[in-house]
C-alpha positions as a Markdown table, in Angstrom:
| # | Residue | x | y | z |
|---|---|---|---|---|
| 1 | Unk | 61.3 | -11.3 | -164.9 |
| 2 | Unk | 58.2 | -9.2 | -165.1 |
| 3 | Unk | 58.1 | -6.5 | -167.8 |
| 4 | Unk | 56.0 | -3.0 | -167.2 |
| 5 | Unk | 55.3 | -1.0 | -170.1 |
| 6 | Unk | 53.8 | 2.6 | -170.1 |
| 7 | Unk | 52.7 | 4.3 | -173.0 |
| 8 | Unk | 51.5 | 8.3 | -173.0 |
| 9 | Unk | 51.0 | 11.2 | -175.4 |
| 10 | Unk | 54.3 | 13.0 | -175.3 |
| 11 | Unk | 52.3 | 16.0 | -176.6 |
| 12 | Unk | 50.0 | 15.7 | -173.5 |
| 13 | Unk | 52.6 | 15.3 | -171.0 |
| 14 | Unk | 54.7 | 18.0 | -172.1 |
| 15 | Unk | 52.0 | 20.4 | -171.5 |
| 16 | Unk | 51.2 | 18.7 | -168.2 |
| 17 | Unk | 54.6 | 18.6 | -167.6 |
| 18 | Unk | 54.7 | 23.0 | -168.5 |
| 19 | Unk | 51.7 | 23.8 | -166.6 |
| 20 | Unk | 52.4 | 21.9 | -163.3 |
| 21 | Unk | 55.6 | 22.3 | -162.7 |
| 22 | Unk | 55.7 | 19.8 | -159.3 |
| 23 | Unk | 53.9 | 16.8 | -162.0 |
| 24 | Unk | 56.9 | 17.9 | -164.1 |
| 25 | Unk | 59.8 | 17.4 | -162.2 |
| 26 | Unk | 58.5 | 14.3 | -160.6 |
| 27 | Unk | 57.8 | 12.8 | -163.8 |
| 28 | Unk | 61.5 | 13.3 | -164.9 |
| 29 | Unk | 62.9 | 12.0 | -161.7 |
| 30 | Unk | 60.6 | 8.9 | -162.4 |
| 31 | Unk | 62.1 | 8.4 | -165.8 |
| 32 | Unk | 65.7 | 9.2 | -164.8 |
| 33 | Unk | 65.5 | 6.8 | -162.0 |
| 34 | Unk | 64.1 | 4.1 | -165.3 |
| 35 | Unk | 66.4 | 4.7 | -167.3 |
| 36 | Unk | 69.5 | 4.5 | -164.6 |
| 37 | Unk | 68.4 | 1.0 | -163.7 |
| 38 | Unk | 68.7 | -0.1 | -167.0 |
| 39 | Unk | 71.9 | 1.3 | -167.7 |
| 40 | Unk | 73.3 | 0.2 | -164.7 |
| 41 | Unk | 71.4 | -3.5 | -165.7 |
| 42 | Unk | 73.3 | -3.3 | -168.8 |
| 43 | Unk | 76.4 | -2.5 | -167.6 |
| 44 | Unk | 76.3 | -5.1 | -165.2 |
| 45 | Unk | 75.6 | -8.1 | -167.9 |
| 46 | Unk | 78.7 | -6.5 | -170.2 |
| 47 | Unk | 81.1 | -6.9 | -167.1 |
| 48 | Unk | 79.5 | -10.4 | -166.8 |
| 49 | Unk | 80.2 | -11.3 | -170.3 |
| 50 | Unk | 83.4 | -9.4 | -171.5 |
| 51 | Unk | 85.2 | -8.8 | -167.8 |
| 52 | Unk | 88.5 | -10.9 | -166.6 |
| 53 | Unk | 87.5 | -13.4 | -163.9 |
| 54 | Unk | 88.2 | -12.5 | -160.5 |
| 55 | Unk | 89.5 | -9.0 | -161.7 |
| 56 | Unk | 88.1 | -7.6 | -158.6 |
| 57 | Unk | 87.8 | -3.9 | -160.2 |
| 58 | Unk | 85.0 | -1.9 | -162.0 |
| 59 | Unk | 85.6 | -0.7 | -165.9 |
């Protein structure tokens, strides 16, 4: 599975992020959307591992 990293100045952004108010919201939609698909990811290999067989409900 390919792997993107990205790496910023949090300082930088923040400021981007305070003057620009479009850059800033679209930037934390970005990195909400990231970080939901790795918790749902997660989630996802947990019920794989640790849920009854055939259950046929979520936890």
């Amino acid at each position: 599975m390919p792997v993107r990293a990205h790496e910023f100045d949090a300082l930088r952004a923040r400021a981007l992020m305070e003057a620009d108010c479009g850059f800033g919201s679209t930037l934390g939609h970005w990195v909400g959307q990231v970080l939901a698909h790795r918790l749902q990811a997660a989630r996802f290999r947990l019920l794989d591992l640790h849920a009854h067989y055939g259950s046929g409900r979520y936890l």
